[in-house]
MITORVO-528317 format. One record per residue (C-alpha): x, y, z; residue number from 1. Coordinates in nm, 3 decimals. Example, Ala and Ser with C-alpha at 12.3 -4.5 7.8 and 13.67 -1.06 7.14 Angstrom:
2
+---------+---------+---------+-----+
|       X |       Y |       Z | pos |
+---------+---------+---------+-----+
|   1.230 |  -0.450 |   0.780 |   1 |
|   1.367 |  -0.106 |   0.714 |   2 |
+---------+---------+---------+-----+
end
This chain:
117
+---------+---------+---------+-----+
|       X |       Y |       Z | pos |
+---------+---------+---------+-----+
|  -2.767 |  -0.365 |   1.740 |   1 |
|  -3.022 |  -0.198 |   1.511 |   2 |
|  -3.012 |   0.117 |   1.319 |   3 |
|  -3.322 |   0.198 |   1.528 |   4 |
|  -3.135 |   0.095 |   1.856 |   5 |
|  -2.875 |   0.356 |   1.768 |   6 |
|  -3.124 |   0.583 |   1.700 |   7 |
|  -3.322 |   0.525 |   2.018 |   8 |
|  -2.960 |   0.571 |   2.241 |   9 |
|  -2.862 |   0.882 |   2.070 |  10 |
|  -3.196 |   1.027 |   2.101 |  11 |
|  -3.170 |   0.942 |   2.464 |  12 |
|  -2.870 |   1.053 |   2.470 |  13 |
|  -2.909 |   1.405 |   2.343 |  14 |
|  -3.267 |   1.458 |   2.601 |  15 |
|  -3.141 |   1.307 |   2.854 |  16 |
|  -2.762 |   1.364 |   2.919 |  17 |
|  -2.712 |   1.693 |   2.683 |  18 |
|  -3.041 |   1.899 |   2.678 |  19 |
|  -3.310 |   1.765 |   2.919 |  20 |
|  -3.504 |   2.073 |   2.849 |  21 |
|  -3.497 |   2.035 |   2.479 |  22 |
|  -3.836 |   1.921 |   2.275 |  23 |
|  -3.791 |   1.661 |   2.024 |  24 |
|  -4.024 |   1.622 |   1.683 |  25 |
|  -3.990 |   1.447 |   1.337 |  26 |
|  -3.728 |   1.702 |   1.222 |  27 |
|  -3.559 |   1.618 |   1.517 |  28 |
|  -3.576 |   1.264 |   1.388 |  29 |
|  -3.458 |   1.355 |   1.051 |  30 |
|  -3.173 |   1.586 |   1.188 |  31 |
|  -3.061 |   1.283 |   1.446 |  32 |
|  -3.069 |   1.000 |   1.147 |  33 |
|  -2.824 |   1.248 |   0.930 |  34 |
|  -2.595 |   1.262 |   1.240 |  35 |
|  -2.569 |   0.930 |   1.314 |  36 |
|  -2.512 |   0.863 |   0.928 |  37 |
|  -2.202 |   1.137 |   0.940 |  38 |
|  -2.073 |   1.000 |   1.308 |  39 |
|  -2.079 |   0.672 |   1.111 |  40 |
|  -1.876 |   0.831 |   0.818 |  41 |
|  -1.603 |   0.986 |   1.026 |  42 |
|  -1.509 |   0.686 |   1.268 |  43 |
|  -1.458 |   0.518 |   0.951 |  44 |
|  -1.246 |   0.768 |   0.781 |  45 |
|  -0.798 |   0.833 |   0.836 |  46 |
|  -0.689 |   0.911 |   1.107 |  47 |
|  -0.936 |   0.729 |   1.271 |  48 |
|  -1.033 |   0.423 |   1.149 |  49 |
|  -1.233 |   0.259 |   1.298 |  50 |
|  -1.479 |  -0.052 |   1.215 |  51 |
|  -1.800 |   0.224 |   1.279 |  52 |
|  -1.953 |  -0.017 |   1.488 |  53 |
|  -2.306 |   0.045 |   1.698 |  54 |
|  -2.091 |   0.135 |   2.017 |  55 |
|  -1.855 |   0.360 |   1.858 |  56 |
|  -2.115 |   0.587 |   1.690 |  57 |
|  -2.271 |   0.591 |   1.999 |  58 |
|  -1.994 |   0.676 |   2.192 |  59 |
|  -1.867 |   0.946 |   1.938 |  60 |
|  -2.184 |   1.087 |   1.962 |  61 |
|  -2.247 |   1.127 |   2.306 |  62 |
|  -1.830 |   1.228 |   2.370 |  63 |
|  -1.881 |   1.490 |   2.078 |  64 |
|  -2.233 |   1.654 |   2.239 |  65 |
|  -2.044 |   1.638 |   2.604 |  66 |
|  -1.720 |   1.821 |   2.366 |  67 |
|  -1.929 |   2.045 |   2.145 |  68 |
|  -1.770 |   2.384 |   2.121 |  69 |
|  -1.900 |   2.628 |   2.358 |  70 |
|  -2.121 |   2.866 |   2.116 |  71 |
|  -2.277 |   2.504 |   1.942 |  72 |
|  -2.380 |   2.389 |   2.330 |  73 |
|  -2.741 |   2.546 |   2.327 |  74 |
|  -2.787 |   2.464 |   1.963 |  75 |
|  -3.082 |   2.241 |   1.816 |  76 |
|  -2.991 |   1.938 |   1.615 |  77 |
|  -3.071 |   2.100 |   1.265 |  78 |
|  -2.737 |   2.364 |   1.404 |  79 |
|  -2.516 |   2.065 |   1.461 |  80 |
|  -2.602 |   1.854 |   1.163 |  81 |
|  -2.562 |   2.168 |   0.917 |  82 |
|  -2.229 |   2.286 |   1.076 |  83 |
|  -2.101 |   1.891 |   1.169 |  84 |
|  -1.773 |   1.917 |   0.990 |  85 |
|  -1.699 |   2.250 |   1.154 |  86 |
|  -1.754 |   2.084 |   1.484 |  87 |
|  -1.572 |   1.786 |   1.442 |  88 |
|  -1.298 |   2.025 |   1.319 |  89 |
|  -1.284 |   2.241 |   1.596 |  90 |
|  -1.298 |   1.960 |   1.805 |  91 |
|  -0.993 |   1.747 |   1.666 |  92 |
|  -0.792 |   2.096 |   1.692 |  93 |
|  -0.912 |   2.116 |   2.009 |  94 |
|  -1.083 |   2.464 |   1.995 |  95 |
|  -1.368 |   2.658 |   2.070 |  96 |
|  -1.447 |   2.975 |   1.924 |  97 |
|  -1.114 |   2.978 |   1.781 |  98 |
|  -0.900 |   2.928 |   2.063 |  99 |
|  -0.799 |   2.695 |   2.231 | 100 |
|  -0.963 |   2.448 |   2.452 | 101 |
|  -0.856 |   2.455 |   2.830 | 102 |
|  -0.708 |   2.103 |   2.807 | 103 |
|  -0.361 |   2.063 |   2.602 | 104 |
|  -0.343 |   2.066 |   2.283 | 105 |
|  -0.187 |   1.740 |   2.279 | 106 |
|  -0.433 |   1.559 |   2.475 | 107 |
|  -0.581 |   1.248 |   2.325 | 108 |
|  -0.941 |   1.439 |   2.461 | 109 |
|  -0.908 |   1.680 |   2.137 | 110 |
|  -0.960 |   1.426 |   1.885 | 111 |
|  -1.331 |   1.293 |   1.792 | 112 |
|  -1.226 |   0.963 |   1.647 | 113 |
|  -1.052 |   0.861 |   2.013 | 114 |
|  -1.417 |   0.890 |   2.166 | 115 |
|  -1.532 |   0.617 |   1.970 | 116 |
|  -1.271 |   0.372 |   2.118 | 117 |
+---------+---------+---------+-----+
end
């Protein structure tokens, strides 16, 4: 698959599936491209990984917008891409707001890098 094929999916992804009533403009674009590029980056990195292929960052992606913590869910993309570590943290400790997530700690649902499988 094509860098623009990922692009395209996660784009898709995010109007279609996450915020249907969102706009979407060049710094959209530019926000998306530096998310993809980071999803990329983490798959790739311990514990995780992974090979970073097309499906995984897709999958991570969409599993990490359907996971975001609950005061990043009505944020734009230029939110999520500035504060992506944070959310990936709070996701792997499986928290939002700083506690805890309703699901157990221990569930294999906490950690980003098992959405990309």
């Amino acid at each position: 698959m094509k860098e623009d094929e990922i692009y395209k999916e996660c784009v898709r992804i995010w109007l279609k599936d996450i915020h249907p009533t969102f706009t979407f403009s060049a710094m959209h674009g530019k926000q998306m491209h530096s998310i993809i590029k980071k999803v990329r980056q983490v798959c790739k990195m311990p514990p995780f990984n992974l090979a970073g292929t097309d499906e995984q960052i897709i999958s991570s992606f969409k599993k990490m917008c359907l996971n975001l913590p609950e005061w990043f869910r009505d944020k734009d993309l230029a939110i999520i891409d500035s504060k992506f570590n944070e959310i990936v943290l709070q996701i792997q400790s499986g928290k939002k707001n700083g506690k805890e997530n309703d699901h157990n700690a221990n569930s294999a649902n906490r950690h980003f890098g098992k959405y990309a499988q």
